[in-house]
N, C-alpha and C positions, 0 to 999 in steps of 0.2 A: 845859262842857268836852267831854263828849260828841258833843254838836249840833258843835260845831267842828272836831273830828275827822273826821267824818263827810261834813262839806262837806270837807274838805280832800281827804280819798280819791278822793271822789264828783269832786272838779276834776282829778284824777291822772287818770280815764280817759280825757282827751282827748289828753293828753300823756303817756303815760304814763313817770312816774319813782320808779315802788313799789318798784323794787326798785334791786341795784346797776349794773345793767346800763343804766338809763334807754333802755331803746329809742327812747323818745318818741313811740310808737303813739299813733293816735288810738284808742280800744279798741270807740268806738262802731260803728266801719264794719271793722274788723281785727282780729285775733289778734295778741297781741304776742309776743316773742320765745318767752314763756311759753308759747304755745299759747289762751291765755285772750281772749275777746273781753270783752264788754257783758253778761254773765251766769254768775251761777255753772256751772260745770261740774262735777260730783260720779261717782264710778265707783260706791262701794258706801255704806252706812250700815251698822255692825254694830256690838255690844257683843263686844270683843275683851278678851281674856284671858291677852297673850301681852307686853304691855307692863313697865315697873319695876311691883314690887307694891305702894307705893302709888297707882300710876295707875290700875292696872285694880281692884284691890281684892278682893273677893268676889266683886262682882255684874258686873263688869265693865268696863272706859271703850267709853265711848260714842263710837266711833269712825267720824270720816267723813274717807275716801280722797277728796280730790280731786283732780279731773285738771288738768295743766298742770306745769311746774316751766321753774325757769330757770337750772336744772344740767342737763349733759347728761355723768353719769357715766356712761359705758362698765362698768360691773357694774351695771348698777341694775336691780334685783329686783322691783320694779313697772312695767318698760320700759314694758308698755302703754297703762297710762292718763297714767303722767309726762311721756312726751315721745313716745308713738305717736296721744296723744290721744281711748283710750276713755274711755265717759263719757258723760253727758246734761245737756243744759242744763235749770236749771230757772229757777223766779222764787224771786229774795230772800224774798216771804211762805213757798214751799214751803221754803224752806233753814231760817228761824226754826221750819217745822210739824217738822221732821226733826229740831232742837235737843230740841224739846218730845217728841218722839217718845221720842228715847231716855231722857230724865230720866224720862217713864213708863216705861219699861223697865227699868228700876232701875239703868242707870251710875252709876258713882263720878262719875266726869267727863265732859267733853266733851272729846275728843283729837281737833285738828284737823290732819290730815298733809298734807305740805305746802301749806301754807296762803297765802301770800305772793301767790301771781298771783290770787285769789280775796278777799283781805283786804276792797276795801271791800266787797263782800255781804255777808261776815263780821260783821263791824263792823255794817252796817246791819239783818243778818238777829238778831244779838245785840238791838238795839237792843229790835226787833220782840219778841223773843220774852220778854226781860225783864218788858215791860210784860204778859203773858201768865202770869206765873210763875215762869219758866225761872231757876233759881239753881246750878247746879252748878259748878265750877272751871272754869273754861276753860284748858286744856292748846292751847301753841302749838308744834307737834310740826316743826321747822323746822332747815335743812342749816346756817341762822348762817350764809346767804351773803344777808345782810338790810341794807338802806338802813336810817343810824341815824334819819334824818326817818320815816321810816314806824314804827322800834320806839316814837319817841316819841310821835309820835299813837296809837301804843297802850298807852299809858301808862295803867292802872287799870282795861282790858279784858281783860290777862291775866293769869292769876294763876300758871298755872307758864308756864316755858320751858322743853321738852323739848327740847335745841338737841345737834345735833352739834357735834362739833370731827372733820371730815376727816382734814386732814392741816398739819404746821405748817411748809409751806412754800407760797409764791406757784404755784411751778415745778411742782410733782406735782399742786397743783387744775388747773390749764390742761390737761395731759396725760391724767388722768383723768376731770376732770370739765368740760373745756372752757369754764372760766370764769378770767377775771384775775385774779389778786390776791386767792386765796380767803382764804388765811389771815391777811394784811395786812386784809380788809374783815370776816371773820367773827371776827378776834380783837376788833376795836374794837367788832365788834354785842354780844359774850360780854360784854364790861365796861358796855356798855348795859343788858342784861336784868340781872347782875347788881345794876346800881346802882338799877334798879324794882323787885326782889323780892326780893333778898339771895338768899343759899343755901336750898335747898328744907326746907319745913319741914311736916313732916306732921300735925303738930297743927294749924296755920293752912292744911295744904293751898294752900302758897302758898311760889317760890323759884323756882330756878335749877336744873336739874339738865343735866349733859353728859354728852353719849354720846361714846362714840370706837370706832368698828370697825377692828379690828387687822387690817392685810392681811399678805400675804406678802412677805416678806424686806425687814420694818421700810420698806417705802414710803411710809407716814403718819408714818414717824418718831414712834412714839410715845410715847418718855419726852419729848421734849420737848411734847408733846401736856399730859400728865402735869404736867410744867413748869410749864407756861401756867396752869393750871387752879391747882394750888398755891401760884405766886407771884405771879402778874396778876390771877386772882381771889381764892379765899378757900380755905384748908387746909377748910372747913364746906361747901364745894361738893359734894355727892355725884354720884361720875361711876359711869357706868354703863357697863362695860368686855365688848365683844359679841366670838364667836370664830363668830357664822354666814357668815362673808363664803363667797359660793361666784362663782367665774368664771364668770358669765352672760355671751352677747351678746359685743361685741366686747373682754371680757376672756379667754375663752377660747384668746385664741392669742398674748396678749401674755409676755415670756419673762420678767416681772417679776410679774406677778399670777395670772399665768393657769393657780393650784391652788390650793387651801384651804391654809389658815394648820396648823402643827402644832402640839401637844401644847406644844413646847420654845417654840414663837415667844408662843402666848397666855402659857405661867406666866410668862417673862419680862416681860412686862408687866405682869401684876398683881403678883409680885413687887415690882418699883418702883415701882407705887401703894402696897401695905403700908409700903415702907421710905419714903416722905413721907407716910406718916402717912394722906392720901386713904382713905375712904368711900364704900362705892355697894354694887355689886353685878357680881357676875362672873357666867358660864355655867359650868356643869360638867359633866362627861360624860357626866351622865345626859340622857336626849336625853327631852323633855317634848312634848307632845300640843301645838303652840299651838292652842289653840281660839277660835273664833268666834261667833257666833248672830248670826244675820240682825233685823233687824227689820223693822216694819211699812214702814216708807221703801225700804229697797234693796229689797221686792218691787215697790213702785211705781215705782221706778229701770229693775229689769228690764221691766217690761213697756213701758214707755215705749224702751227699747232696742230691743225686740222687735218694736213698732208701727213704728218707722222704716224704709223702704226705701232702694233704692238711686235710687229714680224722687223721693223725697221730698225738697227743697228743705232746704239747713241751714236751723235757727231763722235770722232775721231778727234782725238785731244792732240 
């Protein structure tokens, strides 16, 4: 099963149709729409601490930021490596070494963000690293703007979905996050990962859990967000209900998004999570440290940044 997954992915990067956008890149000679060519591209490796609290846990998830995405939201708070393309390429064995890295480092899990243009390394460097030891949950930390072919060849590789839910119309993903059909293609990926892991479950370390970032003046429309979550998937689904939106980039001067959410706009919404009954986890005023800790890999990431020049040739695809 595995082995056939693997070739499957591995036949995507000529053509490439990993995601929903099917650019159909060859990936070996090109960058697809994603920004991703023939090799992983990764920004940091860290045990982060800032995640839901069964994710990060104690000791922390074992968190690696890759670069690439194939949303391009106008607020997006990692601009630089998601769609400015910092970052370094490495080989599939150094991606498996970085797995193993952080399970010595004592993560709860493995939280991979956005992960989708990177998937078959993913896949292959898992492979790799299994046979090596490597047993931690694998967290797929992902926008649910995912091809249901690609969730299914990952079918018994992931054990949570850490998946957004945006916004629950077509019209507000295009405008903000300049993709089609966001919540038309990410509602039908949501009842995917559902129907592989069920709702998240912390004893088995294994389910579904959704996020939803509340913007300004209800633009993600979020009780029906709410909705979706309660009566398409499962009242057992725990959503994770975020108030940090801040107008980065070209949200700053739009007259719809462009200031932090208030006080009245977030309790509204967790309000109507309480009153359907919904589970997860809110933010509250008290404003928390998120912390980080570096590991052995994101020093070998920087210096490998640091050695590149301007005179220096990209990697070879």
């Amino acid at each position: 099963m595995v082995e056939r997954a693997l070739d499957w992915f591995k036949n995507n990067l000529s053509n490439c149709k990993l995601c929903p956008l099917e650019c159909g890149v060859d990936r070996r000679y090109q960058v697809g729409r994603c920004g991703v060519g023939v090799r992983p591209k990764l920004s940091s490796v860290i045990l982060h601490f800032g995640e839901e609290p069964p994710v990060s846990g104690e000791t922390g998830a074992g968190t690696i930021f890759f670069t690439g995405c194939n949303m391009r939201c106008v607020y997006c708070q990692n601009m630089n490596f998601s769609q400015k393309g910092l970052g370094v390429e490495v080989s599939t064995q150094e991606l498996a070494d970085f797995f193993l890295d952080l399970q010595w480092s004592g993560a709860k899990t493995l939280n991979l963000v956005t992960p989708t243009p990177n998937v078959t390394f993913i896949v292959e460097a898992l492979s790799i690293a299994k046979e090596r030891g490597f047993d931690l949950p694998v967290v797929y930390n992902t926008s649910s703007y995912e091809s249901l072919e690609t969730l299914r060849n990952l079918e018994g590789t992931v054990d949570i979905y850490l998946a957004d839910l945006r916004y629950a119309d077509d019209e507000t993903g295009w405008k903000y996050s300049k993709v089609p059909n966001y919540f038309s293609i990410a509602s039908k990926a949501l009842i995917e990962m559902h129907r592989q892991v069920g709702p998240f479950n912390e004893e088995r370390m294994k389910g579904l859990i959704v996020r939803h970032l509340v913007l300004p003046n209800d633009v993600a429309r979020s009780q029906r967000v709410l909705d979706f979550i309660y009566f398409s998937l499962s009242p057992s689904v725990p959503v994770s209900i975020m108030s940090q939106y801040n107008p980065v980039f070209g949200a700053r001067t739009d007259p719809a998004i462009g200031r932090r959410i208030n006080k009245e706009e977030y309790e509204r919404v967790i309000d109507y999570a309480l009153r359907l009954g919904l589970k997860g986890w809110m933010q509250t005023d008290e404003k928390k440290r998120v912390t980080v800790k570096p590991v052995a890999s994101t020093y070998r990431i920087i210096e490998k940044m640091r050695s590149r020049t301007l005179e220096e040739p990209l990697p070879s695809r």
